[in-house]
C-alpha positions in Angstrom: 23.9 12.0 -8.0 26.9 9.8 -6.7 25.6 9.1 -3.1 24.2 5.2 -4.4 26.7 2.6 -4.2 27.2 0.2 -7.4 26.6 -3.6 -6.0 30.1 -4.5 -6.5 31.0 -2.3 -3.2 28.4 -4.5 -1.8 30.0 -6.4 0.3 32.8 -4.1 1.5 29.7 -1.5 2.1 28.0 -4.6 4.6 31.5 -5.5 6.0 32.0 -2.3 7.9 28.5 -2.4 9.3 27.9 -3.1 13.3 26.7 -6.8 14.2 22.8 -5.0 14.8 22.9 -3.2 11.6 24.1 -6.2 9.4 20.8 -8.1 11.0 18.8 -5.6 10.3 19.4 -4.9 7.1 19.3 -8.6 6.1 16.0 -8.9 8.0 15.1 -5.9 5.9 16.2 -7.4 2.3 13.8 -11.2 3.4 11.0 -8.5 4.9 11.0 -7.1 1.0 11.9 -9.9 -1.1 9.8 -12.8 0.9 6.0 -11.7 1.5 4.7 -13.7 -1.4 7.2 -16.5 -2.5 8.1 -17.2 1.3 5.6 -16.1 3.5 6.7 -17.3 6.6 10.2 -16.5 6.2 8.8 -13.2 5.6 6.9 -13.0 9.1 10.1 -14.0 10.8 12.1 -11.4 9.2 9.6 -8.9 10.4 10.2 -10.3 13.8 14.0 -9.8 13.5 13.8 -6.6 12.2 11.7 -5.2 15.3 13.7 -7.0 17.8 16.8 -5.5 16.0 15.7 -2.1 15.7 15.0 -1.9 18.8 18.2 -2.9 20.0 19.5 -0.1 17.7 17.3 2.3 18.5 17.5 2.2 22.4 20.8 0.4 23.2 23.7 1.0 20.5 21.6 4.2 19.4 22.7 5.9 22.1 26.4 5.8 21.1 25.6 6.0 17.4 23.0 9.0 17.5 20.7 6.6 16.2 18.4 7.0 19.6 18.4 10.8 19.2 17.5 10.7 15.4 14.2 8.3 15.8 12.7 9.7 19.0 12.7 12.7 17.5 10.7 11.8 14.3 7.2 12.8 14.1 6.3 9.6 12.6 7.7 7.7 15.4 5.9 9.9 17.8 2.8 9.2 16.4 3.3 5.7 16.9 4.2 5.7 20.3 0.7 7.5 20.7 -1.3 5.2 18.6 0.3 2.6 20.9 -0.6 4.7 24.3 -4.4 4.5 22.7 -4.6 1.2 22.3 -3.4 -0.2 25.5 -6.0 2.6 27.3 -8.5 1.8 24.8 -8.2 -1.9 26.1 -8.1 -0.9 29.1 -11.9 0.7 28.7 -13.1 -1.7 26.8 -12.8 -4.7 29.8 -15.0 -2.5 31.7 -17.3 -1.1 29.1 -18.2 -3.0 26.1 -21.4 -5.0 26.5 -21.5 -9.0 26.7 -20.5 -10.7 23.5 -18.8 -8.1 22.0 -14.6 -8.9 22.8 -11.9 -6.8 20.7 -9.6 -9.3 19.0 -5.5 -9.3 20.2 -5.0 -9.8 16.6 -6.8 -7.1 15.1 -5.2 -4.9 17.9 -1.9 -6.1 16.9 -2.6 -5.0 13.3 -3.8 -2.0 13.9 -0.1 -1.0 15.4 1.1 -2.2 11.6 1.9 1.1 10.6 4.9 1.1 12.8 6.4 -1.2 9.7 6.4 1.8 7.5 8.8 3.4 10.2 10.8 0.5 9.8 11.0 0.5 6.7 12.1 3.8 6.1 14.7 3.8 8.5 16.4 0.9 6.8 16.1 2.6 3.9 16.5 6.2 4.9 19.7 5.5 7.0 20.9 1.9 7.4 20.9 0.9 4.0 20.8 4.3 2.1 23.2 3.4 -0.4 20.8 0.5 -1.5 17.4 2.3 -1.1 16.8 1.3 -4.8 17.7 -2.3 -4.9 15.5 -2.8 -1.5 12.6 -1.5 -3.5 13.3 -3.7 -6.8 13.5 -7.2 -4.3 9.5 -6.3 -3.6 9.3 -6.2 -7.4 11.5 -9.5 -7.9 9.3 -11.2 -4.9 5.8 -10.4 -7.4 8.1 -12.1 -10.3 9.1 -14.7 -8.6 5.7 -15.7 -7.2 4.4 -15.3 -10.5 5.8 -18.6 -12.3 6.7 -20.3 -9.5 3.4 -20.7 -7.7 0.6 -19.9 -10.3 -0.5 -22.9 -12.5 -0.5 -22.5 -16.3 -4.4 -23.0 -15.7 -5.4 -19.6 -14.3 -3.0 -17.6 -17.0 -4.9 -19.2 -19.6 -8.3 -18.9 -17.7 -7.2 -15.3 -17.1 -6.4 -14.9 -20.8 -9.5 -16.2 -21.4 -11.8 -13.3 -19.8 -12.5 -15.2 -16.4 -11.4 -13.4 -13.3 -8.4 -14.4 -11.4 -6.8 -14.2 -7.9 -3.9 -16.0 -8.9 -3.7 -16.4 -5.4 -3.3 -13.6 -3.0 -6.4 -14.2 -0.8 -8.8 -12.7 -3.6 -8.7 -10.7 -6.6 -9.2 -7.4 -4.8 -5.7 -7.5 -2.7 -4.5 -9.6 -6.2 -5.7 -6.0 -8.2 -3.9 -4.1 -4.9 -0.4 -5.8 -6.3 -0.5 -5.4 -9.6 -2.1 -1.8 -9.6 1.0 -0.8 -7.0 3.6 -2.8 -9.9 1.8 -0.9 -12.4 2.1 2.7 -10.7 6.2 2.1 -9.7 6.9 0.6 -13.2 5.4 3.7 -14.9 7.1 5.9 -12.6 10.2 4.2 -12.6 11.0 3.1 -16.0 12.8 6.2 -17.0 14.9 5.9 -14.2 15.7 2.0 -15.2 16.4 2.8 -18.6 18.7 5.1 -18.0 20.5 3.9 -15.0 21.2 0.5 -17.1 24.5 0.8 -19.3 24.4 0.9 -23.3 25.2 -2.6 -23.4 22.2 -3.6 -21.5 20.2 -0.9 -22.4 18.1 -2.9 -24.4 17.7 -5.6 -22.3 16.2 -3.4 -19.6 13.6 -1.6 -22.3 12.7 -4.7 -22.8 12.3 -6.3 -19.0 10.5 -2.7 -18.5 7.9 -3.3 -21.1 7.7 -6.8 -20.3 6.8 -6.0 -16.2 4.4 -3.3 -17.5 2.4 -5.9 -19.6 2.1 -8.2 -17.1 1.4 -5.4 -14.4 -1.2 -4.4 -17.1 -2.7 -7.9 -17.9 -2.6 -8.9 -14.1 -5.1 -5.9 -12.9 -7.5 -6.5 -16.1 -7.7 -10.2 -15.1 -8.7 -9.7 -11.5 -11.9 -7.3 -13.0 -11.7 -5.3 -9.9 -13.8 -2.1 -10.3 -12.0 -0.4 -6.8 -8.5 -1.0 -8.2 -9.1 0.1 -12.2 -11.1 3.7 -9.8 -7.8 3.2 -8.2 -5.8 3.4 -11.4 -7.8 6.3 -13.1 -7.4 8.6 -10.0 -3.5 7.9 -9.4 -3.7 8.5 -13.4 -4.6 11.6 -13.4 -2.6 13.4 -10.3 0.3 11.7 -11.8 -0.2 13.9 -15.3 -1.3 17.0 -13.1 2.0 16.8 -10.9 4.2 15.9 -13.3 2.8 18.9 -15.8 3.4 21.1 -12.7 6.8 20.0 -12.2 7.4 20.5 -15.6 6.0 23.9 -15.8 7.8 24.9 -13.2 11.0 24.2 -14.8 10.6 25.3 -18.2 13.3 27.5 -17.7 16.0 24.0 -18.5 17.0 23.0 -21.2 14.4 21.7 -23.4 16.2 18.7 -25.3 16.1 17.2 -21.9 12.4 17.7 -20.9 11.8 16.8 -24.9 13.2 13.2 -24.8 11.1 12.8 -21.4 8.2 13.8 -23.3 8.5 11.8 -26.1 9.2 8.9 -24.0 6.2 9.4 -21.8 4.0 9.5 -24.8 5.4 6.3 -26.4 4.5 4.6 -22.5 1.0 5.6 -22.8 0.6 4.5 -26.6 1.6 1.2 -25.2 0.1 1.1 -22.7 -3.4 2.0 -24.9 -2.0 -0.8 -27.3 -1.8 -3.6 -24.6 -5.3 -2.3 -23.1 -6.9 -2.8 -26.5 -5.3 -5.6 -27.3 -6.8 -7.0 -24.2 -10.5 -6.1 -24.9 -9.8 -4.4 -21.2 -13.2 -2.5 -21.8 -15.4 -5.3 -21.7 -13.6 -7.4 -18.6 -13.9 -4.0 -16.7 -17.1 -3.6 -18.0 -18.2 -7.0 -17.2 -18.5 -7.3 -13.5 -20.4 -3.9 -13.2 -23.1 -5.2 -15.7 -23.4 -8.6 -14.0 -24.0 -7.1 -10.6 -26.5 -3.9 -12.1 -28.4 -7.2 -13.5 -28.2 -9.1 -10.7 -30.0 -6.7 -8.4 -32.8 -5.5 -11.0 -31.3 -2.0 -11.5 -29.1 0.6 -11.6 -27.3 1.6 -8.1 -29.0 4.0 -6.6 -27.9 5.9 -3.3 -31.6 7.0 -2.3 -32.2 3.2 -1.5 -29.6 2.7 1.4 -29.8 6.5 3.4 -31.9 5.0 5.5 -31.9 2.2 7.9 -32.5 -1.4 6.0 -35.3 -3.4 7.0 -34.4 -6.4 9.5 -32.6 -9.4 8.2 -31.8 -7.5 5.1 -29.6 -9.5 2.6 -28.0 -7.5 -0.4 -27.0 -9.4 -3.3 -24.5 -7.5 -4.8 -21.6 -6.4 -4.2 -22.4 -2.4 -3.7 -25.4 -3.5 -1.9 -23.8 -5.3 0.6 -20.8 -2.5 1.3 -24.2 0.3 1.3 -25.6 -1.7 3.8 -22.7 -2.4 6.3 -21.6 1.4 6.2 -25.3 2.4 6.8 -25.2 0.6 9.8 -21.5 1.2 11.0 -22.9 4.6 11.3 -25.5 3.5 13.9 -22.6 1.7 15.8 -20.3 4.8 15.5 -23.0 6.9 17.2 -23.2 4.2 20.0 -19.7 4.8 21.1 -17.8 7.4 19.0 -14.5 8.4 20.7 -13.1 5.3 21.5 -15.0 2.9 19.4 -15.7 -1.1 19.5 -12.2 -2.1 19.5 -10.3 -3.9 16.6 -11.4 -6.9 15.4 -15.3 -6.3 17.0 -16.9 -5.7 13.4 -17.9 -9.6 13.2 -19.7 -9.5 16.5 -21.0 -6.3 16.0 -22.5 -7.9 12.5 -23.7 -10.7 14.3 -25.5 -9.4 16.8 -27.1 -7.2 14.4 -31.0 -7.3 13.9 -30.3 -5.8 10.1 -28.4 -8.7 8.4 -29.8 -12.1 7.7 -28.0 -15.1 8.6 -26.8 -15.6 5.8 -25.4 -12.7 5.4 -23.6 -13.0 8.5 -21.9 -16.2 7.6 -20.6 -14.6 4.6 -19.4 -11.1 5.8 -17.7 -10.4 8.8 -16.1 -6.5 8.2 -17.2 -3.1 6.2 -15.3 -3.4 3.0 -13.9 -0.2 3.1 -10.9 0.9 5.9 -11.8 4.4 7.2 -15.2 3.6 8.3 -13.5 0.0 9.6 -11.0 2.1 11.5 -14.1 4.4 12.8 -16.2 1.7 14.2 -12.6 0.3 15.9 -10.8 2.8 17.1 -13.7 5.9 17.3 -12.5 9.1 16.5 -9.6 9.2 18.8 -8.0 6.4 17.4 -8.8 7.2 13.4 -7.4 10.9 14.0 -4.3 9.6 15.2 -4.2 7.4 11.9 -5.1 10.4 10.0 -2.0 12.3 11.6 0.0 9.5 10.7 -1.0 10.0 7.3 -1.2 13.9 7.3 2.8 13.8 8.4 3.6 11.7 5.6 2.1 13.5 3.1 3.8 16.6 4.2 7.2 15.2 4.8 6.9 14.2 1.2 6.7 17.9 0.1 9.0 18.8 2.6 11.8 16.3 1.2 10.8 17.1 -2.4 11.2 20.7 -2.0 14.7 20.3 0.4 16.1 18.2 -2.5 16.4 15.5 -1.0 13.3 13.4 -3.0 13.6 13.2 -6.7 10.6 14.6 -8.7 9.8 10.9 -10.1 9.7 9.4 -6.6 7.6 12.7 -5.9 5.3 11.7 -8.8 5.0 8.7 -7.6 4.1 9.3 -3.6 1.6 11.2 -4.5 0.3 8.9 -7.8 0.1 6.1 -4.9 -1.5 8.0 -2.4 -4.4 8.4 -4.8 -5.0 4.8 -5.6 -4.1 3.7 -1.9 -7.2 6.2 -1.0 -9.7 4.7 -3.4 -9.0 1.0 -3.5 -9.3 1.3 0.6 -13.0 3.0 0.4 -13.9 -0.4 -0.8 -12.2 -3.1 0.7 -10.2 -3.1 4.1 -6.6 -4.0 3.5 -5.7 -3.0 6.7 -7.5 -5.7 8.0 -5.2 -8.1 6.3 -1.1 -8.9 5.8 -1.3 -8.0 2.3 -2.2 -4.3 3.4 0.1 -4.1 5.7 3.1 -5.3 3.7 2.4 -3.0 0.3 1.9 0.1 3.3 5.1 -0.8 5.0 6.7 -1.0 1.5 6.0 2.1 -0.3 5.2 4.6 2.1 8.6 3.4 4.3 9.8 4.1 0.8 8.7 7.2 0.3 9.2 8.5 4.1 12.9 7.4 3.8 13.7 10.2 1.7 12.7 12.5 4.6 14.1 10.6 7.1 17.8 10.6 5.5 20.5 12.8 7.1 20.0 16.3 5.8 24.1 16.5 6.2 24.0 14.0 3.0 24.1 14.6 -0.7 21.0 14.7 -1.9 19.2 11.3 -3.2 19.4 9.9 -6.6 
């Protein structure tokens, strides 16, 4: 495919660009690059680039085509009606919630996050097209640059060690969310790397690749985060079964081509055992799960948390306190269930709560796990809106893939993602947080943009 520009027509590419577009795209490069090394430059890029698309979308746009293109989208749809939802939902809840119970601005505000992922793609879809791959590699650089710059020699080597480690992105579960997205893209993508490098640096880039998959590999075993390594194995496994269906599917090609990818595949995941091994990556994933069976006297059992808990109940592990909560969230669901408690509302709800100690309500002030978050939040209205959202995406995914215009590694990998996205969120709520929000603006506004591109154009590399 020819349609991706080399970076030396870089800056004859941005010259021709409008005044709105060069913001936007500029906003978009800090958005990627910045989350982690620059956080607040990053949050006022993300301001930028949703004043400037805006000014795109509904003022230029309408001389450009632009304001045709996006009101049209599905995806944009959607978020126009999770946005109708939540200002009627706030509406209702002035008048109806009960005393001490007050929906948060700033939870509501997150909730409309998945707008970003339409942003996103759009940048990369149309805007920026010709650079949709060097967007995606300055979230990658942002994670490397991060790495060195702001972690202390002291928590590699207590990492090395065996201890667990944040290395500080809020805790070691969002930490785990990083590394197992790096982890995913790097496998996915290495192929692609290799051979879009020329012979001169070829080696070079096999070894940056191997390098970025150790470190991917020895980040996610340090954070000893059962949810992500779940994560890992499910995203594992669709990503053979895809990419065996792919291949079947085409076993009509050549086979010297399909051989080498074969052979190189197999030589990643002998590596990849290697550096696990090496590691002693059993035990540290091991570890936490026999420390917290030990710590509560048993083995986890589901039979003790279908019922109710007793008043002032105060789990001490980790699966007992997530049981718990989503035993009860079910209570509060049932309470109100179309339109929910409002965003942001978990924390009173826990604290008014006659089923959680005190300290247990100093300590934990939301479910641990995003669809039941969203349920008790937004009721079933709101989450089936979500779940549209999401529903569109997957299919818009198959529907570029089959159109040609998604490339059957990028394929892999949407749906590779979507299977670790799924199962680290049943445990912990990223989309209560800015980490969530940027990795889900990131990769899916990825992986949409290859649906949202012009259908008139080549297709994508």
């Amino acid at each position: 495919m020819t349609n991706a520009l080399p970076l030396s027509a870089l800056t004859p590419w941005f010259s021709q660009k409008n005044l709105g577009e060069k913001l936007f795209i500029v906003a978009l490069a800090t958005f990627m690059f910045c989350y982690l090394p620059l956080l607040a430059v990053y949050r006022s890029a993300e301001s930028v680039m949703i004043l400037t698309f805006l000014w795109l979308a509904f003022v230029s746009g309408r001389e450009t085509g632009l304001r045709s293109t996006i009101v049209r989208d599905p995806l944009f749809l959607t978020c126009l009606a999770l946005l109708g939802f939540l200002v009627l939902a706030r509406l209702w809840y002035a008048f109806s919630l009960p005393p001490g119970i007050d929906p948060e601005t700033r939870e509501t505000r997150y909730v409309l996050k998945p707008v970003l992922v339409f942003l996103v793609a759009f940048g990369m879809g149309i805007i920026a097209r010709p650079y949709r791959w060097a967007l995606l590699l300055l979230a990658l650089l942002g994670l490397a640059v991060y790495l060195p710059t702001t972690i202390g020699s002291g928590q590699w080597i207590n990492a090395w060690a065996g201890n667990r480690e944040d290395f500080g992105i809020h805790n070691a579960q969002h930490t785990a969310m990083f590394f197992g997205t790096a982890l995913i893209g790097i496998v996915c993508f290495m192929h692609r790397a290799i051979k879009a490098s020329s012979r001169r640096w070829r080696l070079v880039m096999i070894f940056l690749m191997i390098l970025s998959l150790a470190v991917a590999v020895f980040g996610l075993i340090a954070t000893q985060t059962r949810a992500a390594w779940l994560g890992i194995t499910i995203a594992t496994a669709i990503g053979l079964i895809t990419a065996v269906c792919l291949i079947w599917r085409k076993q009509d090609k050549s086979f010297g081509k399909g051989h080498k990818k074969a052979v190189f595949g197999l030589a990643l995941l002998l590596l990849f055992g290697f550096v696990l091994a090496g590691l002693n990556a059993p035990e540290r994933v091991k570890a936490p799960l026999t420390n917290s069976q030990s710590g509560s006297g048993g083995l986890l059992t589901i039979e003790g948390y279908s019922s109710l808990p007793e008043q002032n109940s105060d789990p001490r592990t980790s699966h007992g306190v997530r049981l718990v909560s989503w035993r009860v969230a079910f209570e509060w669901l049932k309470e109100r269930p179309l339109m929910g408690w409002g965003p942001g509302s978990t924390k009173d709800l826990i604290n008014q709560s006659e089923f959680f100690s005190d300290q247990f309500k100093k300590n934990f002030g939301h479910l641990h796990n995003s669809f039941i978050e969203s349920l008790v939040a937004n009721g079933l209205i709101g989450s089936a809106i979500l779940l549209a959202m999401t529903a569109w995406i997957g299919y818009a995914a198959l529907a570029a893939y089959r159109n040609g215009r998604m490339p059957a590694d990028v394929f892999v990998f949407a749906l590779s993602f979507f299977g670790f996205w799924t199962a680290i969120n049943l445990f912990e709520s990223y989309t209560l947080y800015t980490t969530g929000h940027y990795i889900n603006a990131v990769v899916v506004g990825f992986i949409y943009s290859f649906y949202l591109q012009p259908q008139d154009k080549d297709p994508s590399p």
